[in-house]
Backbone as CSV, one residue per row, in Angstrom:
resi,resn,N_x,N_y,N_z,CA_x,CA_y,CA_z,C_x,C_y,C_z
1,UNK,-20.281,1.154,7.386,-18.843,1.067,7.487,-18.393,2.119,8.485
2,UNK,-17.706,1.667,9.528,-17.163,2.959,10.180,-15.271,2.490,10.574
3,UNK,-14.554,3.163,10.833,-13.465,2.943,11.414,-12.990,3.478,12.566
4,UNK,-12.933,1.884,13.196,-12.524,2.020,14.838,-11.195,2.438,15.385
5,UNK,-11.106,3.358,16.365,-10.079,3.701,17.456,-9.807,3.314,18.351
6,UNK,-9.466,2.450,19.184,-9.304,1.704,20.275,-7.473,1.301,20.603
7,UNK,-7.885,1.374,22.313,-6.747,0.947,22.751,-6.262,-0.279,22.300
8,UNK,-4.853,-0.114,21.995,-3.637,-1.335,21.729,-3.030,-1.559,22.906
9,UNK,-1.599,-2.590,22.210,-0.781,-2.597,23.028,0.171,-1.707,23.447
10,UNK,0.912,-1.800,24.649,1.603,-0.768,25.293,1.642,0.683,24.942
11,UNK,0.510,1.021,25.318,-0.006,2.239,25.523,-0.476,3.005,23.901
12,UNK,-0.789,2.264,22.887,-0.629,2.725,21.671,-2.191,2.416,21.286
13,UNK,-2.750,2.911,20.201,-3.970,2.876,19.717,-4.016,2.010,18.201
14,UNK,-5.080,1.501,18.003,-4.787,0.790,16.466,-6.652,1.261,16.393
15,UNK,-6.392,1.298,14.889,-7.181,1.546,13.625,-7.432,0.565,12.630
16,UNK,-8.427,0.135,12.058,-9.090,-0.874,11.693,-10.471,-0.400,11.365
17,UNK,-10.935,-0.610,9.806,-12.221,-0.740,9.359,-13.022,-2.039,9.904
18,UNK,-14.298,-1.602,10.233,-15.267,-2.534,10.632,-16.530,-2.242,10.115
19,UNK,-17.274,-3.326,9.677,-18.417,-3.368,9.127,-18.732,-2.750,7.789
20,UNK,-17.803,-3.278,6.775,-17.751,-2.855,5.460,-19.022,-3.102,4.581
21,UNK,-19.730,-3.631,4.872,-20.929,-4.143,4.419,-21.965,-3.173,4.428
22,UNK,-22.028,-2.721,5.419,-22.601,-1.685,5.641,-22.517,0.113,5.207
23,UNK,-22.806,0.092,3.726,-21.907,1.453,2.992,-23.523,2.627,3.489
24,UNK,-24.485,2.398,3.984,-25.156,4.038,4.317,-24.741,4.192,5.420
25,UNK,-23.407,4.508,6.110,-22.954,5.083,6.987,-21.720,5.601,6.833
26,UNK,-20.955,5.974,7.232,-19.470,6.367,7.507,-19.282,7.422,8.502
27,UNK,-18.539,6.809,9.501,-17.981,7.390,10.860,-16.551,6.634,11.499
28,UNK,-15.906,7.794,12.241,-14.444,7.096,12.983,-14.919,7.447,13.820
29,UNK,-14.838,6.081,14.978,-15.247,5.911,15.934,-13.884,5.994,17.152
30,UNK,-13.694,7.074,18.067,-12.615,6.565,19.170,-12.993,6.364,20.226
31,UNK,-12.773,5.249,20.844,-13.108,4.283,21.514,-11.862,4.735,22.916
32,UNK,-12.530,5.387,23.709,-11.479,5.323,24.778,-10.187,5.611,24.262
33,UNK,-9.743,6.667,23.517,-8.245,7.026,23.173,-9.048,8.600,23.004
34,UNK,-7.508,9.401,23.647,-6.960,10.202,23.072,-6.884,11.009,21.442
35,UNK,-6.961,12.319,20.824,-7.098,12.627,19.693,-5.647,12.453,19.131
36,UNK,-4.389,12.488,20.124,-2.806,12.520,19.479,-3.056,11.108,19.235
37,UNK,-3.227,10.043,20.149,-3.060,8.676,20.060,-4.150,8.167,18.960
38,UNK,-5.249,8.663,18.746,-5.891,8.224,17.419,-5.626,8.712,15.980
39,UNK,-4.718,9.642,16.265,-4.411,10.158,14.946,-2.971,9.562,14.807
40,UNK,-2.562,9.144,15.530,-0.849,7.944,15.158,-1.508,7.028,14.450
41,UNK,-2.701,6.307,15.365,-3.116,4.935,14.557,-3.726,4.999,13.333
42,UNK,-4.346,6.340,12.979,-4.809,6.407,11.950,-4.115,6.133,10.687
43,UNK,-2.851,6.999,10.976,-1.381,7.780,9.993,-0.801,6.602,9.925
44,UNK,-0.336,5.322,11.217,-0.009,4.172,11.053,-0.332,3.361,9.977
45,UNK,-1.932,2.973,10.382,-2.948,2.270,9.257,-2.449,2.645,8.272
46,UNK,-2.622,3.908,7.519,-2.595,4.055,6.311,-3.903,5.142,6.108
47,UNK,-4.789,4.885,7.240,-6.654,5.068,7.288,-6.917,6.483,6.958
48,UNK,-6.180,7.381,6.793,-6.066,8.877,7.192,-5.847,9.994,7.826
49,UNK,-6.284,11.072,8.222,-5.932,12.567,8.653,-6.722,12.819,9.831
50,UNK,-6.398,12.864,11.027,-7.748,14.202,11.772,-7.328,15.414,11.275
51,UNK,-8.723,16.355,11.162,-9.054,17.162,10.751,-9.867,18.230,11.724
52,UNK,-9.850,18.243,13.111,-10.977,18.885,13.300,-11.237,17.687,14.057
53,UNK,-12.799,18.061,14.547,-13.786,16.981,14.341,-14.067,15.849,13.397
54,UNK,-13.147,15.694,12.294,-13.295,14.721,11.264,-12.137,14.357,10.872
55,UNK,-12.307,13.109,10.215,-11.058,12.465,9.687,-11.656,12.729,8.203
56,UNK,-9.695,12.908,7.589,-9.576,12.778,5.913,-9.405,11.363,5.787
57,UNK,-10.614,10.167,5.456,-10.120,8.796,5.506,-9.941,8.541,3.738
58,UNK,-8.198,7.466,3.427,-8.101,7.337,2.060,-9.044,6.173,1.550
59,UNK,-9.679,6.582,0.797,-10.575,5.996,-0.763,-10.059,4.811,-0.249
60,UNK,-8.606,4.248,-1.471,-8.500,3.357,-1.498,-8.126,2.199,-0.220
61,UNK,-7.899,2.698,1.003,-7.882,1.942,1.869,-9.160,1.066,2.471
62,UNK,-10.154,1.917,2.253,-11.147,1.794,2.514,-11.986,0.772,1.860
63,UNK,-11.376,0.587,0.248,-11.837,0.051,-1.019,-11.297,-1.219,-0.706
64,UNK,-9.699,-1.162,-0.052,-9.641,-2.562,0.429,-10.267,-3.337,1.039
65,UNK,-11.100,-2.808,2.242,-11.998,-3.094,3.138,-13.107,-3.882,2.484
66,UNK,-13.297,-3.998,1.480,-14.735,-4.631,0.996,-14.280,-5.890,0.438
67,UNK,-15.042,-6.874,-0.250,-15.407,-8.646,-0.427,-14.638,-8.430,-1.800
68,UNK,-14.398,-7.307,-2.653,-14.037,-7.485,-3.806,-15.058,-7.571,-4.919
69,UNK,-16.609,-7.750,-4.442,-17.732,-8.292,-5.885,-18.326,-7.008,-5.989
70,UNK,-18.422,-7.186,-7.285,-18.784,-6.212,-8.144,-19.956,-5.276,-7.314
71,UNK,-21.300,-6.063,-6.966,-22.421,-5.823,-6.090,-21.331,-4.479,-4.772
72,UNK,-20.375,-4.830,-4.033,-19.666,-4.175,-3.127,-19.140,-3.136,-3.915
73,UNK,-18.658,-3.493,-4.959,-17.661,-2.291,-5.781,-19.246,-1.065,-6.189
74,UNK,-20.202,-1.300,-6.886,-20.944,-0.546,-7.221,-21.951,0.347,-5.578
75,UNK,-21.986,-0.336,-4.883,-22.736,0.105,-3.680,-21.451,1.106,-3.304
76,UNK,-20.549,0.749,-3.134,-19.544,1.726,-2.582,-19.250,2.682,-3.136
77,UNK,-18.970,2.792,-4.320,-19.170,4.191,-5.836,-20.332,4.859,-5.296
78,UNK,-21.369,4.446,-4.589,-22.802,5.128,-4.822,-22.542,5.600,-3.397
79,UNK,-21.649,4.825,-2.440,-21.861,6.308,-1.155,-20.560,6.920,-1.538
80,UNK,-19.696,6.770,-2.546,-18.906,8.184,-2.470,-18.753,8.815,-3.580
81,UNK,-20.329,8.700,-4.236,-21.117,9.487,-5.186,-21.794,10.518,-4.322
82,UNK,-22.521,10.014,-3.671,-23.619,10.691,-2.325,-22.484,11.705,-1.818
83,UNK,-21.171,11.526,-0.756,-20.076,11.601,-0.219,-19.869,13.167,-1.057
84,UNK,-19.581,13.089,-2.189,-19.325,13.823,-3.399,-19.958,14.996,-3.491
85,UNK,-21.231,14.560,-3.796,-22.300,15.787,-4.004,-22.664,16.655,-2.798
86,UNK,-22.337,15.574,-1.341,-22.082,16.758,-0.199,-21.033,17.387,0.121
87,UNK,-20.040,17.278,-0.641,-18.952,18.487,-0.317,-17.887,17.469,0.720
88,UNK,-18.341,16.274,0.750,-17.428,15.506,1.202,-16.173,14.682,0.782
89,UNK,-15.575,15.356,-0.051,-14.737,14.177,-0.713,-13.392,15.881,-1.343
90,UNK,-12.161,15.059,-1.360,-11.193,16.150,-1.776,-11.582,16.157,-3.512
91,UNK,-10.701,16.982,-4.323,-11.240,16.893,-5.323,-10.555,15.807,-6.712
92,UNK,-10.042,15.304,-6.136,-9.468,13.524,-7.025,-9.948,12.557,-6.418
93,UNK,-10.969,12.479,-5.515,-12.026,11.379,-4.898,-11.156,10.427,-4.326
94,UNK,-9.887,10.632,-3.412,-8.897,9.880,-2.847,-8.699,10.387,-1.571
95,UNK,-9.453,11.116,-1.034,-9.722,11.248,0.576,-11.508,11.532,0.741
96,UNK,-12.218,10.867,1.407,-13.476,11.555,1.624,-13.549,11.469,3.387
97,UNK,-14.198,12.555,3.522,-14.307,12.819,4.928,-15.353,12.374,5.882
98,UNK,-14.969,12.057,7.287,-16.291,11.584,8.166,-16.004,11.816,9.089
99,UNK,-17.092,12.257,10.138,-17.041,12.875,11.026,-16.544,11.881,12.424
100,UNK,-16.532,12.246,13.766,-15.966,11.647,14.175,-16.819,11.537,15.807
101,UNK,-16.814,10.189,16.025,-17.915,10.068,16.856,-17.165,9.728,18.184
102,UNK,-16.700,10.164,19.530,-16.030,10.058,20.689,-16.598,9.037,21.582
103,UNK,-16.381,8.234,21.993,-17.301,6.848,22.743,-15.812,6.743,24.213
């Protein structure tokens, strides 16, 4: 799972989870934007915070991102179980953090 940064329309950036299926990963990816202009689209979305080098991305937005089956619901608990035990996650498990990869 990572969430993309990429240019929009008129001059603006949009944010969007991609590849939810995929839970042993997590990264925000910006794609040819700016850190002011990826952090509008982020705050837009709903998706989260830059931080640094990392985004605060929200839990449940993220939770939207998946098929809904149980199989998705339990795989996803288990990377932000993992998430958890590295010091990655705030402490009501409603922001966990990922680093941020510049493309």
């Amino acid at each position: 799972m990572f969430v993309l940064v990429s240019p929009g329309a008129e001059s603006s950036a949009r944010a969007a989870v991609h590849d939810p299926q995929d839970l042993r990963q997590l990264r925000v990816e910006f794609r040819d934007v700016g850190d002011e202009a990826a952090a509008a689209a982020l705050a837009a979305a709903g998706l989260g915070t830059v931080d640094g080098d990392h985004v605060w991305l929200e839990v449940s937005a993220l939770r939207a991102s998946g098929d809904g089956s149980g199989d998705w619901d339990t795989r996803f608990g288990g990377m932000l179980g993992y998430a958890q035990s590295q010091g990655w996650t705030d402490e009501q498990l409603t922001r966990v953090r990922a680093h941020i990869v510049r493309t």
